[in-house]
N, C-alpha and C positions, 0 to 999 in steps of 0.2 A: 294481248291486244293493246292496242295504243290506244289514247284520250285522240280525241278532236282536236281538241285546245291545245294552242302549243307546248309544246313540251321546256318543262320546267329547266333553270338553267342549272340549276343544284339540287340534285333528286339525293332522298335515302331511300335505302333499300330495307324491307324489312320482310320475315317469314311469317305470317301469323296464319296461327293454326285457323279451320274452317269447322264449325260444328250441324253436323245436319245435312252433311251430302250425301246422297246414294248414287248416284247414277253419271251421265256425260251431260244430259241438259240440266242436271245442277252446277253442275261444272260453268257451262254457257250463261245461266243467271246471275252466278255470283261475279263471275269475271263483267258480264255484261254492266252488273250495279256498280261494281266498281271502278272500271272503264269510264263511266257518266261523270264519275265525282270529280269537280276541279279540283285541279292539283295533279294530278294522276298522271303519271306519265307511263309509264308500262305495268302491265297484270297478267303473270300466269295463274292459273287454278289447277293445281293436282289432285284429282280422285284418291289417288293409291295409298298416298299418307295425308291428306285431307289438309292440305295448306295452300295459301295465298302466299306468292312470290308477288310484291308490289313497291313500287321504285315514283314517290310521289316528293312533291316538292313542301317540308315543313314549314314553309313561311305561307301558304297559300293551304295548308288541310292539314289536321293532324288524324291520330290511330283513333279517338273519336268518330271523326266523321266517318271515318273506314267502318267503322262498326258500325254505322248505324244504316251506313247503305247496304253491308251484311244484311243487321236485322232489317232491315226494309223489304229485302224478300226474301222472309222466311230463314235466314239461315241465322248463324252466332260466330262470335271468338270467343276460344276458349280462353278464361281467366284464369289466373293465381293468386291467391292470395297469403302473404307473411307478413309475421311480427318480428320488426328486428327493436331492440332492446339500446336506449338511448340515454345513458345516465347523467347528461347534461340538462334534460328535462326536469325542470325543480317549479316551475308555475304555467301558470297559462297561458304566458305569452312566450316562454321558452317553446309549450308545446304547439303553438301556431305558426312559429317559425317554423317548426319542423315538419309540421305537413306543410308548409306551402313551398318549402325546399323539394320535396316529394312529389307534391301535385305539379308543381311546375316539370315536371319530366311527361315527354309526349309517351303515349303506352299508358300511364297510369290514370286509373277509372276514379279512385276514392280513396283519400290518405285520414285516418283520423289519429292523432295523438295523446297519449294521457299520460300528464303528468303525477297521476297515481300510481300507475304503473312502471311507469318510464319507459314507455316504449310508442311505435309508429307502426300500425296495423295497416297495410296499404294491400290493395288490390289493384292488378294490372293484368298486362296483356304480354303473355310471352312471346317471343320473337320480337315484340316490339323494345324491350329492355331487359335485363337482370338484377336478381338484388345486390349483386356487383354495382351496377349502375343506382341501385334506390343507397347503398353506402355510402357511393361520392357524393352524390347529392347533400348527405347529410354532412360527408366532414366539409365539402365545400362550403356550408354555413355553418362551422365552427363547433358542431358536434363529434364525437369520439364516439361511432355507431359500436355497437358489440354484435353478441352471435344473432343473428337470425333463425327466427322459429317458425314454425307451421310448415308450409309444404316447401320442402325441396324444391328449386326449380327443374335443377339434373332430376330427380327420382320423377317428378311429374312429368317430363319429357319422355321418360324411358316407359313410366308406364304408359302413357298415351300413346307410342308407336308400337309396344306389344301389345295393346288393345285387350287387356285382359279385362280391364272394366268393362267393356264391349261385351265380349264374347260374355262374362257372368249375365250382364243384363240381357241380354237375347237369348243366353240358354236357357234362364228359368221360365220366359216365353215360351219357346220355342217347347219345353217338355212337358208344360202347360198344354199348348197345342196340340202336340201329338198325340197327347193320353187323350185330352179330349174328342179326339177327330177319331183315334177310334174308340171309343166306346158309339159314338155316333153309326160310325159305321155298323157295329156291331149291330144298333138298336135296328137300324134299316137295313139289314140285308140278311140276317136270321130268321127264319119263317117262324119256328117256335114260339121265339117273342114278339112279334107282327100278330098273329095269330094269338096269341096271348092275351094282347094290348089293348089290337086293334090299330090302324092307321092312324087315326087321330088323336090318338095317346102316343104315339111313337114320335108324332110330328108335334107334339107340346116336351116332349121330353129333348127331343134333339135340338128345338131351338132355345129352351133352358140351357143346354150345354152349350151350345153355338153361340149365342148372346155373350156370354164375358172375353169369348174366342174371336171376338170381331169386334167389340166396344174396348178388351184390354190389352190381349194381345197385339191387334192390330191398330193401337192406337196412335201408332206414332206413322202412320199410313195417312190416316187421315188426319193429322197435325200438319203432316209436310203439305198432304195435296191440299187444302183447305186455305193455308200458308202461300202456296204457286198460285191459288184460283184468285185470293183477292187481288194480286196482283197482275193480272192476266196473264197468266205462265202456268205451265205444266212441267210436272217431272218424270218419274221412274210412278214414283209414289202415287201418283194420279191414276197410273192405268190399273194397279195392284187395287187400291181405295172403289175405284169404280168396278172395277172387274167384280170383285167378291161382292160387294153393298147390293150388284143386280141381282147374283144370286141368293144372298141372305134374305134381302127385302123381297123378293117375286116367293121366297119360301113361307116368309114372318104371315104375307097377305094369305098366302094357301092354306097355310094352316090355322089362320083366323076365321079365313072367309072362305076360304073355297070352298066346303064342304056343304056352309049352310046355301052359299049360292048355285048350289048343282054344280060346279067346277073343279077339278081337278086335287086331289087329295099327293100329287106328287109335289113332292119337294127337294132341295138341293144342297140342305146345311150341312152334310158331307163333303159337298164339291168347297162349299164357302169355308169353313174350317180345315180343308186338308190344305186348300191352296193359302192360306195363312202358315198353317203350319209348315208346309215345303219354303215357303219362301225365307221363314223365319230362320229353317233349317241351313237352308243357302247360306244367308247372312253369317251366319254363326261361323260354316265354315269358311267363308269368304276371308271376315276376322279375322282367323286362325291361321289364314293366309297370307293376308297383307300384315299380318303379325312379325309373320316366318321371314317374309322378305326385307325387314327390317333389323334382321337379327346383327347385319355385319353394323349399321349406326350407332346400335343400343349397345355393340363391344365395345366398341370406341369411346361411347360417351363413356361406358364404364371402366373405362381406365382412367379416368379421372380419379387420383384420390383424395380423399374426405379429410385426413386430416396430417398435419407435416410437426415437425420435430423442429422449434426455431429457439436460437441462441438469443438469448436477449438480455443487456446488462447482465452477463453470464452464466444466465441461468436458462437450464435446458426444458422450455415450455412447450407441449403437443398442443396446438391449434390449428379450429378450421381450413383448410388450405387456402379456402374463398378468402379468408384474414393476410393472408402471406403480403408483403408489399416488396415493392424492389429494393434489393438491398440487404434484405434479410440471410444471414445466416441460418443455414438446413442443414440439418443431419437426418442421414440416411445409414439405417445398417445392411448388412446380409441379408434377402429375399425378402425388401420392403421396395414399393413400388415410390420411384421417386417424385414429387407432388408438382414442382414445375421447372420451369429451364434455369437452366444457372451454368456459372462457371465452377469447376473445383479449386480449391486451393488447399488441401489437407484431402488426403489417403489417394490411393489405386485400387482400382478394381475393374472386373468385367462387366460390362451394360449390354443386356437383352434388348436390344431396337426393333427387335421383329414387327413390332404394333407400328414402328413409321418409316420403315423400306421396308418391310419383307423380305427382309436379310434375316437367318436363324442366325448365323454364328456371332457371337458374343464378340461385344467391342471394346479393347483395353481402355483404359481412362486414369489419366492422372491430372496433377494439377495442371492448371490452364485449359484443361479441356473443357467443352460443353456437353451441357448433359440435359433432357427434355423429358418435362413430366408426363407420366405414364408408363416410361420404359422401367425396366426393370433392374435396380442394383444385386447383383448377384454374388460377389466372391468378397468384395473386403468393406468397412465402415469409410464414409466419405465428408465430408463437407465443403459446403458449397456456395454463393453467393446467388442469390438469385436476380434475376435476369429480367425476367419476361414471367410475370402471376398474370389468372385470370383468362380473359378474353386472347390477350397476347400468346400464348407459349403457340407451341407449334401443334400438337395435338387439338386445339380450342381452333387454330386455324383449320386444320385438317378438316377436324365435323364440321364446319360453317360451310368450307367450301365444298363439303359432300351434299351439305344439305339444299346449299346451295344448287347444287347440279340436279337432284333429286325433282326441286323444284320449278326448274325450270322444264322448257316443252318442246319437242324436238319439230322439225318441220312436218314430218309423215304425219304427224298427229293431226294435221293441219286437216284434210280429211276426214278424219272419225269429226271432228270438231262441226266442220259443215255439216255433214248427216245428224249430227245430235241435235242442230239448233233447230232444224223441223222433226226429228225423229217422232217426240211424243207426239204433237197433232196431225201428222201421218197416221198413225197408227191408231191416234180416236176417229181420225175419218174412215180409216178401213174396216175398223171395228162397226162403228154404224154404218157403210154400207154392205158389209157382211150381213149386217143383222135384217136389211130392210131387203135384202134379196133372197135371202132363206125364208122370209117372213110371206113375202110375195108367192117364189117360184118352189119352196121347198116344199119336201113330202111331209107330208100328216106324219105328229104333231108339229107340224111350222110353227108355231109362238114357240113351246121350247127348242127346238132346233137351233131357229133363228138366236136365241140367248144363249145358248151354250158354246155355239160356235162363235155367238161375239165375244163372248167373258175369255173365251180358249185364245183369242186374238189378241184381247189386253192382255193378257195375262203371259203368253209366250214370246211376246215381244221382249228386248231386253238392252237396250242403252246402257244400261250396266260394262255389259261386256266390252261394248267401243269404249268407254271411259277408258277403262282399265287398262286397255291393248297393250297402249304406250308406253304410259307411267310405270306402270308396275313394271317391265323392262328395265326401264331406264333405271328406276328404283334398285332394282335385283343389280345391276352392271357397274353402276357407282358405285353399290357398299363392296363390291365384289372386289372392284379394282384398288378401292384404298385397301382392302385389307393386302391386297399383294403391292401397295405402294405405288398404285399405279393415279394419279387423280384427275379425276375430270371434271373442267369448269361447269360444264353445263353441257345438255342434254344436243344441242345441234353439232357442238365439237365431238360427240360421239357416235352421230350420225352422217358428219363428213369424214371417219378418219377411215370408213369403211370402203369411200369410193377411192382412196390415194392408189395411185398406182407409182411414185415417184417418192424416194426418201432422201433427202438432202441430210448429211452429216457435216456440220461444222466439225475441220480436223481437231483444232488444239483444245484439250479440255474434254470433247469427247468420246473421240474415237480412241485416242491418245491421251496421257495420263495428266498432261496439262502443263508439267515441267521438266525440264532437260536429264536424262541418266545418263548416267557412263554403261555404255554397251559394248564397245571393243576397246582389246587393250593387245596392239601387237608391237611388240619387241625385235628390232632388228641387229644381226650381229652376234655379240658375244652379252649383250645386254639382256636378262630374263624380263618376262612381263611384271614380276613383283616388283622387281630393281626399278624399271619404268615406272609403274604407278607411286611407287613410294619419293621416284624426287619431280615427279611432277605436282603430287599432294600437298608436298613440303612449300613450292613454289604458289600452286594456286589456295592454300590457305591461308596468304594473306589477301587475297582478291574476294572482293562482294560480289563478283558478277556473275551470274544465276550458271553460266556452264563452267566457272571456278568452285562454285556450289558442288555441282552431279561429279567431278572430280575428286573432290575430297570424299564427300559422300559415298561414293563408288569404292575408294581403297577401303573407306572404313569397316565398308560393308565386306571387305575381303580380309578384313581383319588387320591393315595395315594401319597404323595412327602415325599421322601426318608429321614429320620432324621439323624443329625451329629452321627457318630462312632468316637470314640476311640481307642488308642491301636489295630491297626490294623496290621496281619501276615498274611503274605502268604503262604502256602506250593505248588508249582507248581504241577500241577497236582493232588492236593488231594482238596483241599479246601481255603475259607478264614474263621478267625476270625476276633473280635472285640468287643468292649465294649459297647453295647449300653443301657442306663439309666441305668447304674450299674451293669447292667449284660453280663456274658460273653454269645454271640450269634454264632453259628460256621455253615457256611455251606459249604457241601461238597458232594464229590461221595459216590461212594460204594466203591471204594478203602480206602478213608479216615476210614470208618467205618470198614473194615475189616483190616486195619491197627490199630488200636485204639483198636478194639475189645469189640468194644460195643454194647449191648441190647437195638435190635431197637423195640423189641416187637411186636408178632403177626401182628395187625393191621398198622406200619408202613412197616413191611417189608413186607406183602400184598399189599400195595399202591408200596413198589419199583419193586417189584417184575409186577404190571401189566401194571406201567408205560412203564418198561421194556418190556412188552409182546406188548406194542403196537408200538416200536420203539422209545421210547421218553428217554432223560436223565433224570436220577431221581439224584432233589437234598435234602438231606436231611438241614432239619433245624433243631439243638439241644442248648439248652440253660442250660447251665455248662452240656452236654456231656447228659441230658435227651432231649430222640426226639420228639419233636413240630408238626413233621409232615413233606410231602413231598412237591417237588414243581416239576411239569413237563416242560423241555424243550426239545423242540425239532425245525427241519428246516420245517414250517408248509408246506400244502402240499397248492399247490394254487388253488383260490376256481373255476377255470376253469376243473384243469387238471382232475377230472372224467368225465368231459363233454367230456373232448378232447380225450383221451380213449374208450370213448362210440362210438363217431363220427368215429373213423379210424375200431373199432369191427364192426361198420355196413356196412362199405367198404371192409371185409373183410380182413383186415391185421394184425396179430399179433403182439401183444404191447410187445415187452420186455423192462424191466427196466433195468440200469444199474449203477452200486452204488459200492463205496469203503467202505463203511459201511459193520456190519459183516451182514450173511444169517436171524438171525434172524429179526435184525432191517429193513433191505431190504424188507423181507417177510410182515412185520406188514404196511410199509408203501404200498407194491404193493397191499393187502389184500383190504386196504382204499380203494385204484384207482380202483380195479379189472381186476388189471393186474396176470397175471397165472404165468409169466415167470419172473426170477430174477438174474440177473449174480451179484453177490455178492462178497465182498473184490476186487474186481479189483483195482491195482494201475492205476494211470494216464496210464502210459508207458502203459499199457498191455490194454488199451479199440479198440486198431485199430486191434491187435490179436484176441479180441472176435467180433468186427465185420468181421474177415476176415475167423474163425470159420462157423459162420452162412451162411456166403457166398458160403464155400466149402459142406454143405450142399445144397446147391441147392438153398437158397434164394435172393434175390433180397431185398439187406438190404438199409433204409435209417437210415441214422444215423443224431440226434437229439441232439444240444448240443450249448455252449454260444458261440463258432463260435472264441475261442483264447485257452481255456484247452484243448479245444478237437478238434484240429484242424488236429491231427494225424489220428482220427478216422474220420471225416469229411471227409478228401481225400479219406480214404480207401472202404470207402461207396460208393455204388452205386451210391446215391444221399444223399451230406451233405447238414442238415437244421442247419441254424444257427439263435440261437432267441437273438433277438437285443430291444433293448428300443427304438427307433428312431433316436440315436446318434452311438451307436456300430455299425459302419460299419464296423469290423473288419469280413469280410466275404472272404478273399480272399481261404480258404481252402473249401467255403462251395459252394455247386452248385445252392442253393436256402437260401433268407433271408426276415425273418419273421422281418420286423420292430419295434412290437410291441412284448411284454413280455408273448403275449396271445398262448399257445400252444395250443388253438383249430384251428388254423391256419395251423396245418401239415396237419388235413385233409382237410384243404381248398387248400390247394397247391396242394396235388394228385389230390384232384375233379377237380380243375384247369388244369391239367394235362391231364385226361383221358377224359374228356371234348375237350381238345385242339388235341388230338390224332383224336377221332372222329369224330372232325369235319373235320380234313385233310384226313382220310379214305373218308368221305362221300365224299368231295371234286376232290380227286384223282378218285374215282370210277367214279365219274360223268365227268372228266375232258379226261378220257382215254376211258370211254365207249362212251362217243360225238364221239372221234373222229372214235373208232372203228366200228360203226354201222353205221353214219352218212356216213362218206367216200363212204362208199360202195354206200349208197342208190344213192347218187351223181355220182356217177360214174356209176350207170342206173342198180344196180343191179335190183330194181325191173323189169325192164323190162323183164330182162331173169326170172323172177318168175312166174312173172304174164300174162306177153304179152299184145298185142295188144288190148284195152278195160278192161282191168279185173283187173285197179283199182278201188277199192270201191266207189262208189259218194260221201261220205262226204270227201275222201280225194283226189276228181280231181282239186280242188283250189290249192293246193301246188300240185298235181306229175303230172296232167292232167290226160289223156285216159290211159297214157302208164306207169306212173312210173317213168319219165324223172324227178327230181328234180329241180324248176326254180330257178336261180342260184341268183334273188334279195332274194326269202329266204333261198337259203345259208346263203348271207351274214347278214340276219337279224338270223340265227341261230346262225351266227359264232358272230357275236357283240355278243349276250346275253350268249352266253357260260362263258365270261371270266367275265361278271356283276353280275352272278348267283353265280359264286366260292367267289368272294367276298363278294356278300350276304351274303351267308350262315358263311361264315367266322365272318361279324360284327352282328351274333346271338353271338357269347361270349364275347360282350361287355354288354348281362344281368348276365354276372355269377359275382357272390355273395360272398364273403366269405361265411356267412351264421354264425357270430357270431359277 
């Protein structure tokens, strides 16, 4: 949601965890309070992993106020707190510099320091900083911070999204409840012991047990709704809180009073404890859910490693990685995880990069190359310079921007969003006019009638489920698609890439390998193809120019190495010559030769002439001005891209290529791919014009391109793909990035896409049709259908004689509504790239 107030001219962005949401109108509240706050200029709230996506302007509000409009209703931010170890601290004005170096960082709550200790104990807010960030702080005021201790920020991250502290604290509830709910049972539905007892012994013993089952179990019910009421706002927690409270208290008075007041010795503390305990039950596995779906973030983060091997004044010292600075000299041996990015300049070896394209096969590496923490050194010892520590390396990019996407909200949601924000006082209105019309027009006993089928109303209701629809999708589809290198900005770029029916490929870079090879090599006459490449190699290895380059490269590759020339000239643009064993060798274009004007004869000017027809540069070779023969270069096409073409024709989406090349060379290489369509001689400038064409026809274009030339057309697309090697993060124009160079990856990103679409349909359908057929049942519609007897026998276990729905399976409905949408949500944690 957007602020009112205008929107801030230099926003940050920050994730900060949310504590204390269960539902979609908590959702609605928090975004609502923080929406209010000046400064604020954009707010998502995700249920699934329970964070605030918020983009506010620092000079006008800090994470403070953020918090306090949190706590203002009802909810929190989660904190962290560490000690990092500060041996410049020697008195007490050393140690007030150093918390006020601290304090002064937006995020942090409370910095205290002692100079007894020598350290700076600070508590903060994650997502809003790191103790990366509380480090600089400190050497930026002239301190020398050391290790950091207490909680991990990584470890408290990972545990928070596997929610195992969760799931512990609600299990032991929850098995609390259960035992308790039956032996209740037990005491009220055994004639033996009834008969034993007596009624009125049964019903002091059962709210004995019921009492710590509603006052401790269910305490955090009435903390939230209690939390919603002072504020005028309801939640999840509200109809749970009220629902049971009716049935405990109408039991607690029965069994006080009813008996001496000639009234009613029935009671319900079965129904009030079982529906505790189911709901708790839910929860638990709910957790265990949104745990599940978390699983591809929590790998990622854990490839981060904890500590790296650094050269220092020659000595080979293992420290924290979070210590690493640039510059640093690292050693890595054999099957050690490398700790962050760097260049090599000492050893070779093969690197595991699976974790940032989703490429298995191992990547050779030697000096100059780059290498990115988390991947894996596998075959020889290296060393390396470091690059990029910290927040920087590319792996640190990756999770942000996953989390980032996680975070964000996709438009479909936009709906569940509306229904939540009246969902709960809907559903307190139905409930009490349920109750005051069974109370009126219903059959003896109408006072319990009427309550049971209200409690059966709150209580099968479920906001839960629409929270969830979305996010958790979305959730499941992001971690999914980084782990196949696939990334996505944010949650509406993966809700537009579903409807593309049109895929724009930029030619050069990558459909095509991005620079010139030698592809054909024909020899005319009594001259072999070897004899040809070897003195035209000779020739063009004194030339810099990129198809003097794929010439020599080309023989070498054939095992030919290039022999010393002579007397070498340039003519830019035409050709080179040179003297090679005596003789004058000259290679050039076709302008050279129609400049010179000379007879290339049938059989060569056949060969330029079909080099030409297939898109390729024809270079002639002549030896004193007689021609030798041709040599073809061309930008080969890579040996994926007719796969990756095939893949998006079977999805149904039209390939066009796009190329500053002229129509015919366009045509010859789209011919190869079996692409139909060809936008040809486009300057740079003019490729967001041809996609903004396509668009005004009616299509739904994405555009496909290195993610920095085409960054014009990137924006202008419906959805920009931007194809990266695993280092090019240069994505900020594109709305999806292919880590790897592999352009069968577009149509894994749509199937990703439309995949991630229909699970939140199926989701949504199921999440709105629970409630809308469900409610009703609960609130006795069968009974005006059916009447008195004339439900079916297999289904008098849940609705009895009458159609009355009993309200403990409500509440075991209403828990599994919101375990089912996540379900179904962690089925796209099998999706595949599929190459």
């Amino acid at each position: 949601m957007t602020n009112s107030t205008d929107a801030p001219k230099k926003l940050r962005h920050v994730v900060l965890p949310i504590e204390g949401m269960t539902c979609a109108s908590c959702v609605s509240t928090v975004e609502g309070a923080l929406g209010r706050t000046g400064g604020v200029g954009e707010v998502s709230v995700n249920l699934a992993n329970e964070t605030a996506s918020i983009a506010y302007d620092p000079a006008s509000v800090g994470v403070a106020a953020l918090e306090r409009a949190v706590t203002g209703v009802g909810y929190g931010l989660g904190h962290e707190r560490t000690a990092i170890s500060v041996p410049g601290i020697d008195d007490a004005a050393q140690a007030a510099r150093a918390e006020a170096a601290c304090a002064g960082l937006d995020g942090v709550l409370s910095a205290t320091a002692s100079a007894a200790t020598a350290q700076v104990v600070v508590t903060y807010v994650p997502g809003a900083l790191s103790v990366a960030d509380l480090r600089a702080a400190l050497g930026a005021a002239g301190f020398t911070p050391g290790a950091a201790e207490g909680a991990n920020a990584l470890e408290a991250e990972m545990d928070r999204l596997s929610r195992r502290a969760e799931v512990r604290r609600l299990g032991v509830r929850t098995l609390v409840s259960v035992v308790t709910a039956a032996f209740i049972m037990a005491l009220m539905f055994t004639p033996p012991v009834r008969d034993a007892l007596g009624m009125r012994w049964v019903n002091v013993l059962a709210m004995a047990l019921a009492t710590p089952v509603q006052v401790w179990a269910g305490r955090e019910f009435y903390v939230s709704a209690w939390g919603a009421a002072r504020r005028r706002t309801s939640n999840m927690n509200t109809l749970i809180a009220l629902g049971t409270s009716v049935a405990f208290v109408y039991s607690v008075y029965a069994t006080l009073f009813g008996a001496l007041g000639g009234g009613t010795e029935e009671t319900y503390f079965d129904i009030s404890a079982t529906i505790i305990a189911l709901i708790l039950l839910g929860r638990v596995l709910e957790a265990r859910a949104k745990g599940s779906a978390s699983d591809a973030i929590r790998a990622l983060m854990g490839l981060q490693p904890r500590t790296a091997r650094v050269l220092r004044n020659g000595v080979e010292t293992e420290v924290p990685a979070a210590d690493l600075t640039v510059g640093d000299a690292v050693r890595v041996r054999p099957g050690e995880r490398i700790p962050t990015d760097g260049t090599i300049y000492e050893g070779r070896t093969g690197v595991d990069e699976s974790m940032l394209t989703g490429e298995s096969l191992p990547v050779e590496k030697g000096p100059g190359d780059g290498v990115f923490g988390g991947t894996v050194n596998l075959t020889g010892a290296l060393t390396f310079i470091a690059t990029q520590v910290g927040g920087g390396t590319a792996l640190a990019q990756i999770i942000r921007l996953v989390q980032h996407a996680q975070g964000s909200k996709a438009p479909i949601q936009r709906l569940a969003d509306r229904v939540a924000a009246v969902f709960v006082p809907a559903v307190l209105a139905a409930a009490a006019l349920t109750f005051v019309v069974w109370l009126i027009w219903g059959p003896e006993p109408a006072g319990s009638l009427a309550m049971l089928n209200a409690i059966a109303v709150l209580i099968i209701a479920c906001p839960c489920a629409l929270g969830l629809a979305t996010p958790t999708a979305i959730m499941v589809a992001t971690s999914a698609g980084a782990r196949a290198g696939v990334l996505v900005r944010g949650a509406e770029a993966l809700e537009q890439a579903h409807k593309v029916d049109v895929v724009i490929f930029d030619k050069t870079g990558t459909l095509t390998m991005g620079h010139p090879q030698l592809t054909d090599v024909l020899a005319q006459g009594s001259t072999s193809d070897e004899e040809l490449l070897r003195l035209a190699a000779a020739v063009e290895a004194r030339s810099e120019h990129p198809l003097a380059g794929a010439v020599v490269a080309g023989a070498r590759e054939r095992g030919i190495e290039p022999r010393e020339a002579a007397d070498f000239q340039s003519a830019p643009g035409l050709g080179v010559r040179a003297v090679v064993d005596g003789e004058s060798i000259t290679v050039g274009g076709v302008n050279l030769v129609r400049q010179a004007n000379l007879e290339l004869g049938s059989a060569v000017a056949s060969a330029v002439r079909l080099l030409s027809e297939k898109g390729r540069t024809p270079l002639v070779v002549l030896r004193d001005d007689a021609p030798l023969g041709v040599l073809g270069v061309a930008d080969a096409v890579r040996p994926e891209s007719v796969e990756a073409v095939s893949r998006l024709r079977a999805l149904g989406v039209e390939v066009v290529m796009l190329t500053g090349d002229t129509r015919a060379t366009g045509e010859a290489i789209a011919a190869e791919l079996g692409i139909r369509r060809v936008l040809a001689e486009v300057l740079p400038f003019q490729k967001a014009e041809e996609v903004k064409r396509l668009q005004t026809e009616g299509h739904r274009v994405a555009m496909v391109g290195d993610g920095v030339n085409d960054a014009p057309a990137l924006a202008q697309a419906d959805v920009g793909i931007a194809i990266g090697t695993g280092t090019d993060l240069a994505i900020e124009a594109a709305d999806i990035a292919l880590m790897h160079a592999d352009v069968r990856g577009v149509a894994g990103a749509i199937r990703l896409s439309r995949s991630t679409i229909r699970t939140i349909r199926q989701n949504l359908a199921w999440a709105f049709g629970y409630n809308i057929v469900l409610i009703p049942v609960a609130a006795g519609l069968l009974y005006v259908l059916v009447g008195e007897g004339g439900v079916p026998a297999g289904l008098g276990w849940a609705l009895g004689e009458s159609g009355f729905l009993n309200p403990m399976l409500s509440a075991l409905a209403m828990a599994l509504s919101s375990v089912s949408v996540v379900s179904n949500s962690l089925r796209l944690r099998r999706w595949r790239d599929g190459h």
